[in-house]
N, C-alpha and C positions, 0 to 999 in steps of 0.2 A: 371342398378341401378334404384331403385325407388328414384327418385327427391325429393319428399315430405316428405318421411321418412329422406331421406338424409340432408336434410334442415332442419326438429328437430331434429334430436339427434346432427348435427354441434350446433342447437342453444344451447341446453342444454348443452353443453361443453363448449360451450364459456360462457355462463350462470356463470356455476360453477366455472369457472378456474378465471372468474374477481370477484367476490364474495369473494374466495379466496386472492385475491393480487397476483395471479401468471403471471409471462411470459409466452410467449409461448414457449420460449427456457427453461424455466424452467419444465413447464408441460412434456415437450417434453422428456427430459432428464428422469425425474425421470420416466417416461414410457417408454423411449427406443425406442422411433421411432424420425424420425427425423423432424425438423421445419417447413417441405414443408409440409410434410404428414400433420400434426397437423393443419396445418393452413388451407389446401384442407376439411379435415373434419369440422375444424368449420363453412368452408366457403359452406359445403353442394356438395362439388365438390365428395369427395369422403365417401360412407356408410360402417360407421362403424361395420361391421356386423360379426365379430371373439369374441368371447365369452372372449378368456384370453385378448384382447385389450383393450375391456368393463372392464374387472376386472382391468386391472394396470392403466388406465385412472382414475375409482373409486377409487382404494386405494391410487394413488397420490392426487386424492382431499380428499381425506378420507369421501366421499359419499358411500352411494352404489349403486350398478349398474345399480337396479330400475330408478333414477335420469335420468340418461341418457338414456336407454331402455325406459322409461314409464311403464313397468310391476310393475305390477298388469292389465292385458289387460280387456277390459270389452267386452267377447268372443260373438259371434251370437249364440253358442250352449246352445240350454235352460239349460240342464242337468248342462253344469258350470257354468251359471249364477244362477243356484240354491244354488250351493258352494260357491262363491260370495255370496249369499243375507242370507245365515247362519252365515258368520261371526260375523255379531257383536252379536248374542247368545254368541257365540264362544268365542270374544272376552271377553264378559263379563264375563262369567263364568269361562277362565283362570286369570283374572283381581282380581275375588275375592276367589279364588279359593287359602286355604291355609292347613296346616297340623294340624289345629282344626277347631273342629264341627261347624257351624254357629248355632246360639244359639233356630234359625227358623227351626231346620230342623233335624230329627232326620234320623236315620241308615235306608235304605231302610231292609222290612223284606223280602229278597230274600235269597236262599243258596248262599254260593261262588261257587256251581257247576255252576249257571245262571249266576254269574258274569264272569266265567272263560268263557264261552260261546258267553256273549256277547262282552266281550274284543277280543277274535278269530273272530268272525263276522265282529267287526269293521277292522281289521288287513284284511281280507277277503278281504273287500270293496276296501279297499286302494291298495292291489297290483291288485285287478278287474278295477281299476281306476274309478270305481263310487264315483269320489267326492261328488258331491251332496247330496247323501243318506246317505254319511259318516259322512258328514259335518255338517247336521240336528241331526244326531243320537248322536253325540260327547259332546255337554254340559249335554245331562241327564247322560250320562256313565261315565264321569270322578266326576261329583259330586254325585254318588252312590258310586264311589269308593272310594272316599274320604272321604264319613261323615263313610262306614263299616270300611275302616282302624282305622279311630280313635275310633271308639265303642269298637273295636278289642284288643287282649292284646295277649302278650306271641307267642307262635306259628301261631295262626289263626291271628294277624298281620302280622306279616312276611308274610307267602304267599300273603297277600294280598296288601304287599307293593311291592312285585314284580310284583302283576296284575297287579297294578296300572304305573309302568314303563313300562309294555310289552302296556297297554293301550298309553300311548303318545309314544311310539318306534313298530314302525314307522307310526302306524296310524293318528294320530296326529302332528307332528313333521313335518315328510317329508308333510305330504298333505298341512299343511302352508307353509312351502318351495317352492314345485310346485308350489302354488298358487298365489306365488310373495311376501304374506306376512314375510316378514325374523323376523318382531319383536317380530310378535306374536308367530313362532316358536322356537324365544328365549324365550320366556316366556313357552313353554310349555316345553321342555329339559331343565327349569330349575326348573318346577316344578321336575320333574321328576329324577332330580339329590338328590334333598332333600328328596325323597322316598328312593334312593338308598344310600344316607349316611348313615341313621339309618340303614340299611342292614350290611353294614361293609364288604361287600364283595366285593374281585377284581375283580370278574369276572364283577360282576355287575357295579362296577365302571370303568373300561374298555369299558362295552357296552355304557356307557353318556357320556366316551370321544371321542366313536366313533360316536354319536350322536351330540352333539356338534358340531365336524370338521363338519358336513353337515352343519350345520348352519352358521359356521363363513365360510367357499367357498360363502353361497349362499349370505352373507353379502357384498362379496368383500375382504377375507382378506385369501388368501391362506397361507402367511407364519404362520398366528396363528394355521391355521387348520393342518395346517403339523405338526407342533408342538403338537397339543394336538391330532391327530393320532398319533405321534411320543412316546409320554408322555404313549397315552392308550395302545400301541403295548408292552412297556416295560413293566409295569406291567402286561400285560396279561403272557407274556413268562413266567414269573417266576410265575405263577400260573396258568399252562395249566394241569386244573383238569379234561378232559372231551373231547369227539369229539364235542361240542358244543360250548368250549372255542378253539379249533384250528379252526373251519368253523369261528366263530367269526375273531380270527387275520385274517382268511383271508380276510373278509371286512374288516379290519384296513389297510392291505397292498394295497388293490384296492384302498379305498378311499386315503389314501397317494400318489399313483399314480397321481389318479383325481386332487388331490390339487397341486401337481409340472406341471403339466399340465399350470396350471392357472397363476405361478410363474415367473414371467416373470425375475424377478432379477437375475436368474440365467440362463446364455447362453443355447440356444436351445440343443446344440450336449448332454450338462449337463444333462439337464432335463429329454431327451430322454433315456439316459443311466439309469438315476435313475428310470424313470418310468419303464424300462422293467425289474431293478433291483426287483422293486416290481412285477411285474406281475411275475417274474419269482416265489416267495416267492410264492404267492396264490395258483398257479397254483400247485406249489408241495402239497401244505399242499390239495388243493380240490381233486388232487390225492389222497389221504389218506379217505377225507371226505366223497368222493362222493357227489352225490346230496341233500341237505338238506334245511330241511325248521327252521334253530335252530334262535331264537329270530325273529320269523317272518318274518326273510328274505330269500333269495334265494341261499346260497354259495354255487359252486359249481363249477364241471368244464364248463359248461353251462354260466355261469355268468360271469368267469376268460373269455370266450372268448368273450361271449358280453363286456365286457371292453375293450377286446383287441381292438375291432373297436371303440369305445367311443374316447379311450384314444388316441389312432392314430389322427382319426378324429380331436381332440382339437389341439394336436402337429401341424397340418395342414400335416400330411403323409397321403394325402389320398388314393394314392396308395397302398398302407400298409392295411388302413382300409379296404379296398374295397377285396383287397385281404387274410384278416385274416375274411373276415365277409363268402367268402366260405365254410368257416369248420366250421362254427355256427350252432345249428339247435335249436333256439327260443324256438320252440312248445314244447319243452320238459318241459317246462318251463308253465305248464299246466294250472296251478292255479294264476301265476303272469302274465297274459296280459301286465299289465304294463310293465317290463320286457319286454316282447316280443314285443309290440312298439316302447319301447326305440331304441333296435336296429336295426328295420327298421327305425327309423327317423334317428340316426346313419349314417347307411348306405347311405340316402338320401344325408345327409347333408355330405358325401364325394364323392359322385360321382357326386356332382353338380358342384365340383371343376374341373372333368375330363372330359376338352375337348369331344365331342362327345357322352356323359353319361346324358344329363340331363334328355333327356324321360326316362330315368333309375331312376334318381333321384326323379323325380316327381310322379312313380309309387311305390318307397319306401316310400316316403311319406306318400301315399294315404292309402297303405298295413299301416303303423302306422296307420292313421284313422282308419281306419275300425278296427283294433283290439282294439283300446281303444281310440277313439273321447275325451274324455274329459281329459285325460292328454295330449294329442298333442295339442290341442288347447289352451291349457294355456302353452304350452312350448315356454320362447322365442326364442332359437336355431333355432325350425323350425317356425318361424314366419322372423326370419331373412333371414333364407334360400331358403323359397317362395319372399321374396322381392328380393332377389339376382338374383334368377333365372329369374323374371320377364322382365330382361335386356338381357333376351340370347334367341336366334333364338333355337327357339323350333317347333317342328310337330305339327299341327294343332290341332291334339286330346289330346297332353299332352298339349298342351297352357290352351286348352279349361278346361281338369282336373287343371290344374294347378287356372285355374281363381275362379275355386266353392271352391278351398281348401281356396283360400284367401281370398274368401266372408265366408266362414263358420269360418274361425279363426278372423275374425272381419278386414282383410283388407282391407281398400280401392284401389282397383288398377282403 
């Protein structure tokens, strides 16, 4: 166990929880662990480092989880520190950022063919996990989009109020999310809801509640996000116009997964059954779908199995994980690195749990570095899981790999 980290995140809890006016039999309860545990963690005895603990700790103070993690990290890798230092562009320009003209600023004179272009390019970046480049490029592209939608009338609106959604889903959205920023990617899904009202379409509004549930998880508040997956899943069914509106529910079923994962309210054996009730759901319909790239994302049977070890992983079956991450094969997954990090860190962070696995664990790792460096290094999951590890009798040369991952993601060990 890292001592130091152990020692802030206990402080920040105990921080929050006197702030509050809670006990510790009170906090304790409404999180479901018991008064030793609770009190060991604020006391720095024991590191808090399970993702759904983080989450039911935050929504009993009703913080979010950042609070407690400290993320938003301020990473060694230039590349994310370039993502970091465009935010407040970023910010600013989601801040004033509305669905009339500003009065300074008229229609860029581009086709919607260069817009349509440069919204794919951005979408590009983001599952390439080049935040950085994404993240500089982002306030000129949503404010061309915005002053053409409103120039716009009739038909050539329309398309371009959907640009303008495919523009913050997921390029936008999720990259604040990773980023640690939760607020400002409520601000951008909610720009983006307001593009899709005027649309009037379910599908389209199906896709901002499945956008949304990303953002209330990464807030800390799984039972809302289950909900408004629960909410988006309903109305999609009853208007499954298209193979793009079934690849769609099947991210609604994944991400409902993800969010019982996080739920601690409801007993473990519960959760488990519910979660593979959804996987089971995806998996059928990406049977049908195949591989696809519909709303810029990845549905598929490729992705149903990268869940499969995510979702494990969360449950803590990392046996399970370790063993469904066999039949996986990433690379297919050619164009989303992202993606294919994901579940080498995944992987990682369940075989760290597995007695005699960690030189395993630590070259899963490293295998996410190297495919995409700057989402791993802003991910807290594996920033918790190099700390964890740090405490376990490791071989010489995975110690050693292990010490450069830590200095590269900004840890002190």
């Amino acid at each position: 166990m890292n001592e130091e980290q152990a020692v802030r995140i206990g402080k920040r809890l105990r921080s929050a929880r006197r702030q509050r006016g809670m006990s510790l039999r009170n906090l304790a309860g409404l999180a479901g662990v018991s008064v030793g545990y609770l009190s060991m963690v604020e006391n720095g005895q024991r590191l808090l480092d399970r993702s759904s603990l983080i989450t039911s700790f935050a929504e009993a103070l009703q913080i979010a989880p950042s609070e407690l993690t400290g993320q938003p990290f301020a990473p060694v890798d230039p590349h994310t520190s370039a993502a970091h230092e465009a935010i407040p562009s970023l910010r600013l320009t989601l801040m004033g950022l509305t669905m009339a003209t500003p009065p300074d600023r008229r229609p860029p004179e581009v086709p919607a063919a260069v817009l349509t272009e440069r919204v794919a390019k951005a979408n590009r970046l983001y599952h390439a996990a080049e935040y950085g480049t994404l993240a500089a490029g982002l306030p000129t592209l949503l404010a061309d989009l915005h002053a053409a939608a409103e120039a716009a009338v009739g038909a050539a609106r329309r398309e371009l109020l959907k640009l303008l959604a495919d523009a913050y889903h997921p390029a936008c959205t999720l990259l604040l999310k990773n980023l640690g920023y939760t607020d400002l990617a409520f601000i951008a899904v909610t720009h983006a809801a307001e593009a899709i009202a005027e649309l009037d379409d379910p599908v389209y509004s199906a896709l901002s509640g499945f956008f949304h549930t990303h953002v209330l998880m990464a807030a800390g508040s799984p039972t809302q996000a289950l909900a408004q997956a629960t909410a988006a899943a309903n109305t999609l069914e009853a208007n499954l116009t298209g193979p793009d509106a079934h690849a769609l529910l099947g991210e609604l079923h994944l991400i409902s997964a993800t969010s019982l994962t996080q739920d601690r309210q409801r007993p473990g054996s519960t959760r488990a059954e519910e979660v593979r009730g959804h996987l089971a759901e995806a998996a059928n319909l990406a049977g049908h779908t195949g591989e696809t790239r519909a709303w810029h994302l990845n549905f598929g049977p490729t992705n149903v199995g990268i869940h499969q070890v995510s979702l494990n992983t969360d449950l803590s079956l990392h046996g399970l994980a370790v063993t469904a991450g066999g039949g996986v094969h990433p690379e297919t997954l050619a164009e989303a690195p992202g993606r294919q990090a994901a579940f080498h860190a995944d992987l990682g962070r369940s075989l760290a749990h597995l007695r005699g696995r960690e030189a395993q664990a630590v070259a899963a790792l490293l295998t996410a570095e190297e495919i995409a460096p700057q989402r791993i290094h802003a991910n807290a999951p594996v920033r918790n899981t190099v700390e964890f590890l740090t405490d376990r009798q490791l071989p010489a040369h995975a110690a050693r790999d292990l010490r450069g991952l830590a200095h590269r993601i900004g840890l002190p060990l």
